[in-house]
N, C-alpha and C positions, 0 to 999 in steps of 0.2 A: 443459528445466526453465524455462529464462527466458519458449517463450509459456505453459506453465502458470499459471506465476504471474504473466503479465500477465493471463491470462485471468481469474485470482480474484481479483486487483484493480476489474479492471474491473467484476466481479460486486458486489463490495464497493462500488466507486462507485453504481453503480447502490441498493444499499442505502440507501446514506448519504442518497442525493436521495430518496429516497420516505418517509428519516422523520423522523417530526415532533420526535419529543423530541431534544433534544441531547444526553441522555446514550448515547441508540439510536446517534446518529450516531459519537461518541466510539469507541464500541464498536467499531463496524466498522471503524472505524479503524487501534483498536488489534488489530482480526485481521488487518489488511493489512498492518501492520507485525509481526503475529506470525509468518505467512507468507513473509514474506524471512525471518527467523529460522530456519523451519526451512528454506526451502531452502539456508541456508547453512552450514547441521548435514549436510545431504547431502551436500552438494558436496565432492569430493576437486578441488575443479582451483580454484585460486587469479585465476586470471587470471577465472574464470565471476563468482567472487565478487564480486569487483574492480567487473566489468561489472554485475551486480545490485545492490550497495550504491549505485554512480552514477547507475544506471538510478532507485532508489528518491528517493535526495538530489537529484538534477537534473533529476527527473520529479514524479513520483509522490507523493511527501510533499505539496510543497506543491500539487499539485492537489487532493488528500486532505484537505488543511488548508483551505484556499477554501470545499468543499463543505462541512465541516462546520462551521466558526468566520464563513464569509464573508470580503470581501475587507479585510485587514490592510491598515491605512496605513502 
């Protein structure tokens, strides 16, 4: 589960850079973050979860957020 949805991340990254409108960018966003969602609708194993909500908060969000908003002060 977890390289699946690094894989649709990184797919969604890859979105995010190639488009132009911010609201395009937004979006994809918000399906990278819908995407942990359901994988954690899946998941019977706690400790998986644990490892994917960290993996998203101390990865993934904010490289998500750079790409689409730029770099925050």
């Amino acid at each position: 589960m977890k390289e699946q949805l690094i894989k649709l991340w990184e797919r969604k990254e890859r979105y995010i850079e190639d488009a132009i409108d911010i609201a395009d960018r937004k979006t994809y966003f918000s399906q990278a973050f819908g995407a942990l969602e359901m994988a954690l609708v899946m998941l019977a194993n706690w400790e998986m979860e644990d490892e994917l909500i960290s993996l998203w908060n101390d990865e993934w969000k904010a490289r998500l957020e750079e790409k689409v908003y730029g770099k925050m002060c």
